[in-house]
MARBA-3410 file (N, C-alpha, C, O; in Angstrom, 1 decimal):
250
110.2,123.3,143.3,111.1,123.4,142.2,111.0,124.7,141.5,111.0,125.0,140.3 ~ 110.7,125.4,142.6,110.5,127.2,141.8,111.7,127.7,140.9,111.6,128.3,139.8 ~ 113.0,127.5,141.6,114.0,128.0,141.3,114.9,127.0,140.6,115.6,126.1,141.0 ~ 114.5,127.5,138.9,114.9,126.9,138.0,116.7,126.5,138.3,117.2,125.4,138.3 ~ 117.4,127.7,138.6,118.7,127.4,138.7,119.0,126.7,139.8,120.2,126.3,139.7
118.4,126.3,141.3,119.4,125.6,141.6,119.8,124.5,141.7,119.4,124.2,140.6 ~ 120.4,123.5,142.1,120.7,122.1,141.9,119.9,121.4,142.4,119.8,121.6,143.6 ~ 118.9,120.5,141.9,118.2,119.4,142.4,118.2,118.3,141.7,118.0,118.1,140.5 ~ 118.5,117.3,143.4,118.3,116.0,143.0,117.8,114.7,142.8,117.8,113.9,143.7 ~ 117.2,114.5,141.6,116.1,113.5,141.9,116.1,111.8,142.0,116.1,111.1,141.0
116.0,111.4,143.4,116.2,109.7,142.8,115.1,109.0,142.6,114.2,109.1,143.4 ~ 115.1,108.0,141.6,114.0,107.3,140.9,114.5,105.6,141.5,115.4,104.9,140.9 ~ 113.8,105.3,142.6,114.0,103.7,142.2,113.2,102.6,141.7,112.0,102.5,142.0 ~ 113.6,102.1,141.1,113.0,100.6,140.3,112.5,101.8,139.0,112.0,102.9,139.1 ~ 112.8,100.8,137.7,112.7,101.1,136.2,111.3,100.6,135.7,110.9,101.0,134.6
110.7,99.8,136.3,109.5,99.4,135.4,108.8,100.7,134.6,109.4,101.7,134.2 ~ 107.1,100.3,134.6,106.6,101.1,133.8,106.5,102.9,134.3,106.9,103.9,133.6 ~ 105.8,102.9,135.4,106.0,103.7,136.6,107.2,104.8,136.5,107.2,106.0,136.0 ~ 108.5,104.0,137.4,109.4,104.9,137.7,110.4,104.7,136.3,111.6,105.1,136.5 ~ 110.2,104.4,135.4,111.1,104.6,133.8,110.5,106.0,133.3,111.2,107.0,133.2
108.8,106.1,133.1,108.1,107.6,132.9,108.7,108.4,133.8,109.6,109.1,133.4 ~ 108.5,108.3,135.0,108.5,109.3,136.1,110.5,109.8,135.9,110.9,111.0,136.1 ~ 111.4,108.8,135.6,112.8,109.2,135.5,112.9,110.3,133.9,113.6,111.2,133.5 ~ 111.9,109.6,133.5,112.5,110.6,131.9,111.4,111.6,132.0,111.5,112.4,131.1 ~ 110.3,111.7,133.0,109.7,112.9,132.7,110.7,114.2,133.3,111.0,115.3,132.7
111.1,113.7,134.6,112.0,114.8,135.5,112.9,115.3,134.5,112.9,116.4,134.1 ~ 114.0,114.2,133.9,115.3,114.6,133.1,115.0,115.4,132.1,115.7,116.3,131.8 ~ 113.2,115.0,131.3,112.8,116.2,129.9,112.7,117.8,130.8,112.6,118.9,130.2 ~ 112.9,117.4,132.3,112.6,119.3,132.6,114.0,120.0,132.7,114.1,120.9,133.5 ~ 115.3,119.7,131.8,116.4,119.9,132.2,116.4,120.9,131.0,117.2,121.9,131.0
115.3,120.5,129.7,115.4,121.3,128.6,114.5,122.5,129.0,114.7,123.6,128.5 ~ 113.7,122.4,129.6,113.0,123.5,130.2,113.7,124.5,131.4,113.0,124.9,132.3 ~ 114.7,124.9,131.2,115.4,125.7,131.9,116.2,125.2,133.4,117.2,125.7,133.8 ~ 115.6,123.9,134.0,116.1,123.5,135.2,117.6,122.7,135.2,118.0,121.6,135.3 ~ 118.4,124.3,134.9,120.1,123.7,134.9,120.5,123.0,135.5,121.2,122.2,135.0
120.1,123.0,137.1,120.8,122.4,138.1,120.3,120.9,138.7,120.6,120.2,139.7 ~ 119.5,120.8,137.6,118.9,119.0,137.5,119.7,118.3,137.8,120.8,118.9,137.8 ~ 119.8,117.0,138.0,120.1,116.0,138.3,119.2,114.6,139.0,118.8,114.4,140.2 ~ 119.0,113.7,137.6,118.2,112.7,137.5,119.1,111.6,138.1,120.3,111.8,138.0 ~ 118.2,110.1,138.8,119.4,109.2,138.7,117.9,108.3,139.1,117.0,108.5,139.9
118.4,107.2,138.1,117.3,106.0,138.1,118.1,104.5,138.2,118.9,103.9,137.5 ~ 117.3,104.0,139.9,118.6,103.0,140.0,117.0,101.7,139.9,115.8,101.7,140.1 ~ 118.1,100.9,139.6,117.3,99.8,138.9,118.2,98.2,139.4,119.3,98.2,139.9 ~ 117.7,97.2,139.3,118.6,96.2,139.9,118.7,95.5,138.4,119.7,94.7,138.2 ~ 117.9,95.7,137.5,118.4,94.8,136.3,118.8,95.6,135.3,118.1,96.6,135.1
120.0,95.5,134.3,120.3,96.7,133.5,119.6,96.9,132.5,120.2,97.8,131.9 ~ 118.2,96.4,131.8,117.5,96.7,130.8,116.2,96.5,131.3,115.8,95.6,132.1 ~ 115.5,97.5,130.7,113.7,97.7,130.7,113.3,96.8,130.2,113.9,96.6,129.1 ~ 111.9,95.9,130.5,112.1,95.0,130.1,110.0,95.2,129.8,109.2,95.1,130.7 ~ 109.6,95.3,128.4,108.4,95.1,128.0,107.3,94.3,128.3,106.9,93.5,127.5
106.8,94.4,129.4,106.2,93.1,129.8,105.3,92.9,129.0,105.2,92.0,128.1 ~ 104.2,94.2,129.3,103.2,93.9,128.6,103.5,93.0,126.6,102.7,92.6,125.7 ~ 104.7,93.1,126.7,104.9,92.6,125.2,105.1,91.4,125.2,105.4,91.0,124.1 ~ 105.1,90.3,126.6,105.8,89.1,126.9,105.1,88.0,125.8,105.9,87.3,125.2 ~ 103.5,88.1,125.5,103.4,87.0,125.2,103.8,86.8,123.8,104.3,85.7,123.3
103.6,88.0,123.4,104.1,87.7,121.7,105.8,87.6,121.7,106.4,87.0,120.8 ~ 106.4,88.0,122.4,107.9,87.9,123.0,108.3,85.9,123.0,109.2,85.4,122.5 ~ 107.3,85.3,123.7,107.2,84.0,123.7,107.2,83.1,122.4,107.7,82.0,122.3 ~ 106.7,83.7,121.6,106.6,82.7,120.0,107.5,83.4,118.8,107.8,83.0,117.6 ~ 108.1,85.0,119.6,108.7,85.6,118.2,110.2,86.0,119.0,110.4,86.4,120.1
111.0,85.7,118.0,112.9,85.8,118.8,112.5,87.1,118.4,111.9,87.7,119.3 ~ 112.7,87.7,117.2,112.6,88.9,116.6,112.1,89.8,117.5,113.0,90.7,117.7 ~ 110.9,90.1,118.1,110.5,90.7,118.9,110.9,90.6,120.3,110.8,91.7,120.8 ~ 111.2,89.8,121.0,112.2,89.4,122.2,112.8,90.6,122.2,112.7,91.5,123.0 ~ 113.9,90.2,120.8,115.4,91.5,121.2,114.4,92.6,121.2,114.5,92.8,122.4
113.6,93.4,120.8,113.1,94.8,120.8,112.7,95.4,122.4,112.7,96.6,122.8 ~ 112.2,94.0,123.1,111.2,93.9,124.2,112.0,94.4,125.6,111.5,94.9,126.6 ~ 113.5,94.1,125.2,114.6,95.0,126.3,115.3,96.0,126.0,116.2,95.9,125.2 ~ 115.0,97.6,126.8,116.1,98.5,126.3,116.8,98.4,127.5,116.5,97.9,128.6 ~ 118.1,99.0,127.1,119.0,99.7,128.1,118.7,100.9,128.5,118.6,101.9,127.7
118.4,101.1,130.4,118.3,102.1,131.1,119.5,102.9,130.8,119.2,104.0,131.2 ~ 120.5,103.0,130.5,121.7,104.3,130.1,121.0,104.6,128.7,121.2,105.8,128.4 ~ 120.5,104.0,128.0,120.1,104.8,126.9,118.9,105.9,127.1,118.6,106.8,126.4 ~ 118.2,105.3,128.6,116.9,106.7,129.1,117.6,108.4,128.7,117.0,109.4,128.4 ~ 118.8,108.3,128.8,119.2,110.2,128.8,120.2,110.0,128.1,121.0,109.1,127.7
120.1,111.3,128.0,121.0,111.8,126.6,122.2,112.0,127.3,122.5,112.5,128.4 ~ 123.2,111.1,125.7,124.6,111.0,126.8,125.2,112.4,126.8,124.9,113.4,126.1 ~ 126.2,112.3,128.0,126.4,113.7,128.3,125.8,115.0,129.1,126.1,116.2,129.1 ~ 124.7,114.2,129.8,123.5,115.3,130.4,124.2,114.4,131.7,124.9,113.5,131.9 ~ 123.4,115.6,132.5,123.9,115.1,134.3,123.3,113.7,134.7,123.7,113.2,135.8
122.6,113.2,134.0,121.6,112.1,134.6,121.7,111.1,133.9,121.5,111.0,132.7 ~ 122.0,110.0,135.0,122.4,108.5,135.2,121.5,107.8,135.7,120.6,108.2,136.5 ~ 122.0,106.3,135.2,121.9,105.1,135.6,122.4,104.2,136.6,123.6,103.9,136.6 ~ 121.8,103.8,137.4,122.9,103.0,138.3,122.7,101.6,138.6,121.9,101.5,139.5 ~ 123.1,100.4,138.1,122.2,99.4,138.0,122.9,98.4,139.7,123.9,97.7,139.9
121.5,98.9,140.7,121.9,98.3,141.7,120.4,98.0,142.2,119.3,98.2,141.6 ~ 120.7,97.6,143.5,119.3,98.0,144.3,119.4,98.6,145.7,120.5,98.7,146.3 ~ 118.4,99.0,146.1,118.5,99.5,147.6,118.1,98.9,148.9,117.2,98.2,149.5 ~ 119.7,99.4,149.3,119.5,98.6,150.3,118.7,99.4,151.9,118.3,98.6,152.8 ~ 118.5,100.9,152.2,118.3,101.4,153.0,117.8,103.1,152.6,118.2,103.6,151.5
117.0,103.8,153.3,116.9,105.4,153.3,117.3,105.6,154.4,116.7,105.0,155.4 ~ 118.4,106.3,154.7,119.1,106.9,155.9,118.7,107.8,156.9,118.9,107.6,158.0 ~ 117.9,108.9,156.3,117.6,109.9,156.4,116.4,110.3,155.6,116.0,109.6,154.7 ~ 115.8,111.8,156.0,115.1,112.4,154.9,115.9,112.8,153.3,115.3,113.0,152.3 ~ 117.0,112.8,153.5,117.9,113.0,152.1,118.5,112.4,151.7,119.1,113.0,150.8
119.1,110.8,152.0,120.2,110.3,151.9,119.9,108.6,152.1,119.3,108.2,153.0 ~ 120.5,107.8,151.2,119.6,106.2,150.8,121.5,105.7,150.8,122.7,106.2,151.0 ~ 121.0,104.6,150.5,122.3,103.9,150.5,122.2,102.5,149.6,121.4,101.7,150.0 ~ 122.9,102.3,148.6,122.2,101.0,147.7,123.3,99.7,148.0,124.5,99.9,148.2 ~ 122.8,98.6,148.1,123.2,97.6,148.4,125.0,97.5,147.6,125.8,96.9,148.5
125.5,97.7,146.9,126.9,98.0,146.2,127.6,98.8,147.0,128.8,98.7,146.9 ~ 127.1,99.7,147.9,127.5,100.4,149.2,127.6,102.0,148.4,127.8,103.0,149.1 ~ 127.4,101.9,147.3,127.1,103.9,147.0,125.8,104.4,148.1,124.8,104.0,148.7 ~ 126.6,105.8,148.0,125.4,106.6,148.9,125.1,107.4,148.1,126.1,107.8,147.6 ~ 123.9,108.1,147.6,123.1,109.1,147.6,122.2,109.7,147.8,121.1,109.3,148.2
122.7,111.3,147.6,121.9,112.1,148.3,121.0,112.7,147.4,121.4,112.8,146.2 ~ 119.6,113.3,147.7,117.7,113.2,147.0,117.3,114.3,147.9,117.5,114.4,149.1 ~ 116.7,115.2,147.1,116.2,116.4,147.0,114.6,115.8,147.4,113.8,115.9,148.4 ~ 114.6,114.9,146.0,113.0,114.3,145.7,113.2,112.7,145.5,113.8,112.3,144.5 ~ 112.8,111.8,146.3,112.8,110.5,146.4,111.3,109.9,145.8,110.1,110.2,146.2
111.7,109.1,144.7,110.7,108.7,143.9,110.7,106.9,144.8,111.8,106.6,145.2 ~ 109.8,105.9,145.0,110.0,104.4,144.9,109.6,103.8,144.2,109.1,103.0,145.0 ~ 109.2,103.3,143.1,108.8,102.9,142.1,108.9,101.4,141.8,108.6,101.0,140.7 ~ 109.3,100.6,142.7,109.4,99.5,143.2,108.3,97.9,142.6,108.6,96.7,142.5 ~ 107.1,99.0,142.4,105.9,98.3,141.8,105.6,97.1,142.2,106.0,96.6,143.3
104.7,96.3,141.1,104.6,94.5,141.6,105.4,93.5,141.1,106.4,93.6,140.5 ~ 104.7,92.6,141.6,105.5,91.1,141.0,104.3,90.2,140.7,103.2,89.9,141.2 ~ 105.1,89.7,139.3,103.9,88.6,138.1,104.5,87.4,138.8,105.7,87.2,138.6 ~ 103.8,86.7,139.5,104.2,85.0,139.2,104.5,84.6,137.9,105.3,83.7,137.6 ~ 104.1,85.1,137.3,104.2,84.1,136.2,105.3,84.5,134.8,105.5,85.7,134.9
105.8,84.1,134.1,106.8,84.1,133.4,106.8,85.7,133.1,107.8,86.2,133.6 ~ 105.9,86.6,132.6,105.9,88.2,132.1,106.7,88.4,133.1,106.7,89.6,133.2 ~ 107.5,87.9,134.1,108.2,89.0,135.1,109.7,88.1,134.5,109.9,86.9,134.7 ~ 110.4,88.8,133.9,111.4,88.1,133.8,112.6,88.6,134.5,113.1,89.8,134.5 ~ 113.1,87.3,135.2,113.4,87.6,136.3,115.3,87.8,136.2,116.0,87.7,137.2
115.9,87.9,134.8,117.2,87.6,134.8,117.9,89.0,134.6,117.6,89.7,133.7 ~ 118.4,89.2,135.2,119.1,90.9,135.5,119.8,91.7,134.1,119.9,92.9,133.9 ~ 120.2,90.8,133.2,120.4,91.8,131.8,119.9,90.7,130.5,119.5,89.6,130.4 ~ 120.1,91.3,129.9,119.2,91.4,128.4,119.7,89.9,127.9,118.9,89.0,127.5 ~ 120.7,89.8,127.9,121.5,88.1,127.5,120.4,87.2,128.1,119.8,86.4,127.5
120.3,87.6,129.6,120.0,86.4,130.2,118.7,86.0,130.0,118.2,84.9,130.2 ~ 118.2,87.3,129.7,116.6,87.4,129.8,116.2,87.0,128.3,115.0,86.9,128.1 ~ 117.0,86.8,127.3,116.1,87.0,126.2,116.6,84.8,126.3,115.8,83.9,125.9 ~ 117.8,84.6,126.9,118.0,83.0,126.6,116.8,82.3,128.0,116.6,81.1,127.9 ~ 116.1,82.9,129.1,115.0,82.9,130.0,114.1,82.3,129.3,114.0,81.1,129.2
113.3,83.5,128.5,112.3,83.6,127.0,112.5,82.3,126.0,111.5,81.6,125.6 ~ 113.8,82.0,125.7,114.0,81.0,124.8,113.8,79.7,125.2,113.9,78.7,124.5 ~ 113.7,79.8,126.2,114.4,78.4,126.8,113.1,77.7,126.8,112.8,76.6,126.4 ~ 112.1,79.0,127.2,110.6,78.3,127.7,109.8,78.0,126.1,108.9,77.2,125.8 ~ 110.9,79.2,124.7,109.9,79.1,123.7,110.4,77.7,123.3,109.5,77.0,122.7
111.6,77.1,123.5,112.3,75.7,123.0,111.5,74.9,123.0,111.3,74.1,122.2 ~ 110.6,75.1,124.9,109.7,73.8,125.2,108.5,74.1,124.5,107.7,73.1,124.6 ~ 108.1,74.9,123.9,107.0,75.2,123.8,107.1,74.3,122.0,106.2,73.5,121.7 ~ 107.8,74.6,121.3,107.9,74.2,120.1,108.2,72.5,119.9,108.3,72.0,118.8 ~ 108.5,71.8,121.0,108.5,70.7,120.9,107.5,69.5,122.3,107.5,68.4,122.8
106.6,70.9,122.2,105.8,70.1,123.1,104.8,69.7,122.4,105.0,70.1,121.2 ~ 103.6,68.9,122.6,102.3,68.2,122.2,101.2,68.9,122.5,100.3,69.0,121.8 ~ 101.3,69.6,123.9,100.4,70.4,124.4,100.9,70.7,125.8,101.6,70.2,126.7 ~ 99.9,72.1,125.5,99.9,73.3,126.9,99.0,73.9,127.5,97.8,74.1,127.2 ~ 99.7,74.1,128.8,98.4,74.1,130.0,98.6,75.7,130.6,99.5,76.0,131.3
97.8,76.4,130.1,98.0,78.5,130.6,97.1,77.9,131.7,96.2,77.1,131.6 ~ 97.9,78.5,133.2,96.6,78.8,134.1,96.7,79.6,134.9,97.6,79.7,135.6 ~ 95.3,80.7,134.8,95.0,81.9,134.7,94.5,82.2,133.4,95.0,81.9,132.4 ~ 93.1,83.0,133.6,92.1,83.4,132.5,92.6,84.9,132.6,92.5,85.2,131.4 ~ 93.1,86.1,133.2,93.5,87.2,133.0,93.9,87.5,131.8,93.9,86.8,130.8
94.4,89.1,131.9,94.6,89.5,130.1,95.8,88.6,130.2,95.8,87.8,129.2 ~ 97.0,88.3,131.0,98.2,87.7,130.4,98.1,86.5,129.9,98.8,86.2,128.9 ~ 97.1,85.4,130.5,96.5,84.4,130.2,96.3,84.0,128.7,96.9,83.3,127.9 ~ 95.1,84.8,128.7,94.5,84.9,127.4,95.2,85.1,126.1,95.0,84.4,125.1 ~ 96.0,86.4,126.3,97.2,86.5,125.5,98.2,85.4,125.3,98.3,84.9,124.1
98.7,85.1,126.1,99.5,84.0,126.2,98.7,82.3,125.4,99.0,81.7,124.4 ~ 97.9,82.2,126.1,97.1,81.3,125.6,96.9,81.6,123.6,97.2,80.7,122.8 ~ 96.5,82.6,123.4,96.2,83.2,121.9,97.5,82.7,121.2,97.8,81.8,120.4 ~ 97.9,83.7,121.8,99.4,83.5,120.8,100.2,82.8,121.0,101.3,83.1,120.6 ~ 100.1,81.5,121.8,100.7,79.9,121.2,99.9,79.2,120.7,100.3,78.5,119.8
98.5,79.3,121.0,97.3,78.5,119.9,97.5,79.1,118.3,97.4,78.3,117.5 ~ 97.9,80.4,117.9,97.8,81.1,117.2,99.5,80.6,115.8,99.6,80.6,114.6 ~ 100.3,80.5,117.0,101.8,80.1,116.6,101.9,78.9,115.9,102.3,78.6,114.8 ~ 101.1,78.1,117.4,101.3,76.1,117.1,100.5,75.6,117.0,100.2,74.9,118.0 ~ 99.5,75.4,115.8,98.0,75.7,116.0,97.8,74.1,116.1,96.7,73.7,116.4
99.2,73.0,115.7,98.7,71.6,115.7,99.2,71.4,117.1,99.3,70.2,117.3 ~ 99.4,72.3,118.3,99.4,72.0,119.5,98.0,72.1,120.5,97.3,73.1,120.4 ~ 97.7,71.3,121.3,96.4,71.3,122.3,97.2,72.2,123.4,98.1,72.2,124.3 ~ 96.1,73.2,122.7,96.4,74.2,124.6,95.4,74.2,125.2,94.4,73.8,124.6 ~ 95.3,74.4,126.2,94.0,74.2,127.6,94.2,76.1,128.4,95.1,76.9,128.7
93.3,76.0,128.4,93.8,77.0,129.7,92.4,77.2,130.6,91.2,77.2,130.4 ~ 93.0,77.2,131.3,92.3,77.3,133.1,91.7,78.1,133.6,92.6,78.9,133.8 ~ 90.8,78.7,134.1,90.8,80.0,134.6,89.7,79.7,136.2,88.6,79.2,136.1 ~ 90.2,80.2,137.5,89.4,79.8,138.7,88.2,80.5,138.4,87.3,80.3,139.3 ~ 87.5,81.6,137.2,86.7,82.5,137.7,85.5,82.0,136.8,85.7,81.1,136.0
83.9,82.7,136.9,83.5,82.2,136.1,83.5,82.8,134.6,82.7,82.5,133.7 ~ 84.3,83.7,134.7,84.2,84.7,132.9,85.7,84.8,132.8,86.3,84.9,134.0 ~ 86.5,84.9,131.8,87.7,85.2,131.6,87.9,86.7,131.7,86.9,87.4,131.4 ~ 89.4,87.4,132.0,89.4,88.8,131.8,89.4,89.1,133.4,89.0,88.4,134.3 ~ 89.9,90.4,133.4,89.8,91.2,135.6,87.9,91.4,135.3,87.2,91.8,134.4
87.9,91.2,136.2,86.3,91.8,136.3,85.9,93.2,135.6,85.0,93.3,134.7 ~ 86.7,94.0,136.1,86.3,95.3,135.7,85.9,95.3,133.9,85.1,96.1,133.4 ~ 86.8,94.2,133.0,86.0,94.8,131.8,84.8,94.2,131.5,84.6,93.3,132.4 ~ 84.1,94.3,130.9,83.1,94.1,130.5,82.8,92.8,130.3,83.9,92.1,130.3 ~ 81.4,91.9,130.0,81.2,90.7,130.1,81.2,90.3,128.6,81.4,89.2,128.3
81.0,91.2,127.7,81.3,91.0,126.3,82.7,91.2,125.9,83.0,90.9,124.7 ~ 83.3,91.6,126.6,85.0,91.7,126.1,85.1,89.9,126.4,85.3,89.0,125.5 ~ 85.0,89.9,127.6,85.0,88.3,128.2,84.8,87.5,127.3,85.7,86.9,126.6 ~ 83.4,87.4,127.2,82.6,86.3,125.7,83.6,86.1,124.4,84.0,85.1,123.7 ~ 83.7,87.9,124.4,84.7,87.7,123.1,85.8,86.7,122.9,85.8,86.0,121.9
86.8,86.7,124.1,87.7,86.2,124.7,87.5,84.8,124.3,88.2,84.2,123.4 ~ 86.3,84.1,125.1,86.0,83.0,124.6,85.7,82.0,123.1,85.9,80.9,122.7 ~ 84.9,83.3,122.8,84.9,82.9,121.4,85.9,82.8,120.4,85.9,81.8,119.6 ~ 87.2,84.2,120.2,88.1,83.6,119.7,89.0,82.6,120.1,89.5,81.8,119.3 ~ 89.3,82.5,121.1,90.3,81.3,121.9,89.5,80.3,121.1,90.1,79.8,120.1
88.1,79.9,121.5,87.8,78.7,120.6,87.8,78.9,119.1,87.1,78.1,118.5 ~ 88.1,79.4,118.7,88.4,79.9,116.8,89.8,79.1,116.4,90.1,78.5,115.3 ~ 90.9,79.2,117.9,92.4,79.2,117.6,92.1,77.7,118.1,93.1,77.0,117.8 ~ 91.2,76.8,118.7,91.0,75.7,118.8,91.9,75.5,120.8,92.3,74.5,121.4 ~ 91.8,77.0,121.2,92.4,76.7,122.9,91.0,75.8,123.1,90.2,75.7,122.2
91.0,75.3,124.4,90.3,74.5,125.3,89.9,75.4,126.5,90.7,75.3,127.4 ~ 89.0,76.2,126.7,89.2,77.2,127.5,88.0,76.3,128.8,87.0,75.7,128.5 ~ 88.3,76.3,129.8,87.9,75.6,131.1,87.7,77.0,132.0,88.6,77.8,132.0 ~ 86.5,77.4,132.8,85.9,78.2,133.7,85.5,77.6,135.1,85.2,76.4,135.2 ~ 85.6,78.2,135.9,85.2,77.7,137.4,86.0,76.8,137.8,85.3,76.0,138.4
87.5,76.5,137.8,88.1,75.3,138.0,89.5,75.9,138.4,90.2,76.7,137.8 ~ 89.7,75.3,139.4,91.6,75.6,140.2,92.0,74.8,140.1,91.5,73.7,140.5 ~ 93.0,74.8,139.3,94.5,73.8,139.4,95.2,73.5,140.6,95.6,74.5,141.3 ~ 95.2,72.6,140.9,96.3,72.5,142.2,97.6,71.8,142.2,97.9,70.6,142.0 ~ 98.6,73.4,142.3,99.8,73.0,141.9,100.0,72.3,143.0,99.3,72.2,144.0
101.3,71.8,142.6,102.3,71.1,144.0,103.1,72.3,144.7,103.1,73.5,144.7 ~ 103.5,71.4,145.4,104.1,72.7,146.5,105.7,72.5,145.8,106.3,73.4,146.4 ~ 106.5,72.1,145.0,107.7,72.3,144.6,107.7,72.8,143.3,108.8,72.8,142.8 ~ 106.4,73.3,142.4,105.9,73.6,141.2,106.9,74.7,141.3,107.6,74.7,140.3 ~ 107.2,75.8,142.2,108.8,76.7,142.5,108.5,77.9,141.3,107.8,78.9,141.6
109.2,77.9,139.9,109.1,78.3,139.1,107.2,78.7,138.3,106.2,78.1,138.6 ~ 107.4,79.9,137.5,106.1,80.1,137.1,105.6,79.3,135.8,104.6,79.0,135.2 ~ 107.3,78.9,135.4,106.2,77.9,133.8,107.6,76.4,134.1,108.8,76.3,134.6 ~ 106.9,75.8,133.6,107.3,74.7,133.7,107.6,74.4,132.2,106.9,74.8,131.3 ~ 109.1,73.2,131.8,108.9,72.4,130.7,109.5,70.8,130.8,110.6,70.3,130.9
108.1,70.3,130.8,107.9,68.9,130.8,106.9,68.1,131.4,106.2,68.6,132.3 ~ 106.7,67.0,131.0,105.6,66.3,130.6,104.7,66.3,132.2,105.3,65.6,133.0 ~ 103.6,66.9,132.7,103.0,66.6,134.1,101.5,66.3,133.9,100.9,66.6,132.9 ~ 101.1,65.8,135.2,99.4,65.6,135.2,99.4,66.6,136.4,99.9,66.2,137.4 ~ 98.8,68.1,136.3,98.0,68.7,137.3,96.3,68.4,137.1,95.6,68.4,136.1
95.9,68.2,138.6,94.2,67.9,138.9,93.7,69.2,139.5,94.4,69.8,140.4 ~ 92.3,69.7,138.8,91.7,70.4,139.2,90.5,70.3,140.0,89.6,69.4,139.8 ~ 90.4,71.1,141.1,89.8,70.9,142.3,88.1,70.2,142.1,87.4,70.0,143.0 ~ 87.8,69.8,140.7,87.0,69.4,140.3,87.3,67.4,139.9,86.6,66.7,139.3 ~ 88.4,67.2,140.4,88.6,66.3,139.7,89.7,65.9,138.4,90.4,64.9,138.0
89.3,67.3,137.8,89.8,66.4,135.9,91.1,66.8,136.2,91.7,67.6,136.9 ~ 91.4,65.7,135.6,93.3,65.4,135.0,93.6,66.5,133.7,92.9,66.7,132.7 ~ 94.8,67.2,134.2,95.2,67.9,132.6,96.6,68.1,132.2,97.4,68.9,132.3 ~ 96.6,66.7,131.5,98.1,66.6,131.7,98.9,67.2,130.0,98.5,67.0,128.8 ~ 99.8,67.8,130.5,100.7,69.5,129.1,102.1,68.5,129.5,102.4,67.8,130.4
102.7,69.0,128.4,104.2,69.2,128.7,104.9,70.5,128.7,106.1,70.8,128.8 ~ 103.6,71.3,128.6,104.8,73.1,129.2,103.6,73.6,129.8,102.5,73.8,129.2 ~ 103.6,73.9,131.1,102.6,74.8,132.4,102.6,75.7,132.4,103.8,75.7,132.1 ~ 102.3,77.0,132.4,102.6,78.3,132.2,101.2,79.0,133.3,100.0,78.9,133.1 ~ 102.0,79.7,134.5,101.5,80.0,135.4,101.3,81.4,135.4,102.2,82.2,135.7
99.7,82.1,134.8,99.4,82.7,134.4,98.5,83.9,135.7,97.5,84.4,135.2 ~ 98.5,84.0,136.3,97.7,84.2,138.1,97.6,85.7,138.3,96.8,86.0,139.2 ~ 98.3,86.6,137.7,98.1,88.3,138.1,99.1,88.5,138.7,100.0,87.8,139.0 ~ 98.9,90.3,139.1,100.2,90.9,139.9,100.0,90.9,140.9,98.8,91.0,141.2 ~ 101.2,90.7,142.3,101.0,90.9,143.5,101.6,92.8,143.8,101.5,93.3,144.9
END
């Protein structure tokens, strides 16, 4: 990209965290002299969607609406560089892709940004902002007229999630699960962990270590709302009326 003036074209697929930076880093080099730019960030759902903000997104509407932008709002209107809310269906060539809607374009520099997938609710899975914030609601509806809840998974989403419904509904019994023997990914520390534990039991969670839930095989969905008994490979009964399947990224 020596030669500020001539046309190049960059395609960015999938919007998450990743390829949303990587689309608006390219488009900020349009102010730095590269006239002949041309950004395009194709996405299959039309709004960015905050994961990392999900759990507090779960107990607060207010924060919900904040937690989706719209990808046409990434560039400034009027600059060469778009949105295109599809997905891909093929790369043709070393230059040339083709997206499931049947547009073709053609890529200088081919970004895939494609990323992972959460089982569990943080992946919201509804393609624009309506759908996704009544997704969020639907699960917070059960959550506010349940008796008690079952997080499982000890990870940071877990934890989080677990916090801030103990924190929300504090006359609700939450439980949460975790297969490992310390809460948290390994890599942090064993006192971040502890910590973990210790406030969870402050907010009065039920925090359970060394123990797998065994879902059913039609369990389908990552959270559930309504009344179940899941058994952990130990035996105990733990019966929630909202499940929330908290397990990491693939």
């Amino acid at each position: 990209m020596a030669d500020k003036s001539r046309d190049i074209s960059v395609v960015v697929v999938g919007g998450s965290y990743a390829g949303a930076v990587a689309a608006r880093k390219f488009a900020d080099l349009s102010k730095k002299g590269y006239t002949g730019l041309k950004v395009t960030l194709v996405d299959e759902k039309s709004h960015y969607f905050h994961a990392v903000g999900f759990p507090k997104a779960l107990v607060d509407a207010k924060y919900a609406e904040k937690a989706f932008l719209p990808f046409a709002s990434f560039f400034e209107p009027g600059s060469a560089h778009q949105f295109i809310n599809s997905r891909l269906k093929s790369i043709t060539d070393a230059h040339n892709l083709v997206l499931e809607d049947g547009q073709e374009l053609y890529f200088d520099y081919l970004i895939l940004a494609t990323g992972g997938k959460a089982p569990g609710p943080i992946n919201v899975r509804s393609a624009n902002k309506e759908e996704g914030l009544a997704e969020i609601e639907q699960l917070r509806s059960g959550l506010e007229a349940a008796n008690s809840v079952l997080v499982i998974g000890g990870g940071a989403v877990g934890v989080e999630v677990a916090g801030f419904v103990a924190a929300t509904f504090p006359q609700k019994k939450v439980t949460l699960v975790h297969s490992g023997k310390r809460l948290m990914p390994t890599n942090f520390r064993e006192g971040v962990s502890n910590g973990a534990v210790a406030k969870l039991g402050q907010l009065g969670v039920d925090v359970v270590l060394n123990e797998r839930v065994e879902l059913p095989a039609d369990f389908g969905r990552s959270a559930r709302v309504g009344h179940q008994v899941l058994r952990g490979t130990s035996g105990t009964e733990y019966p929630s009326d909202v499940q929330i399947l908290a397990v990491g990224f693939k």
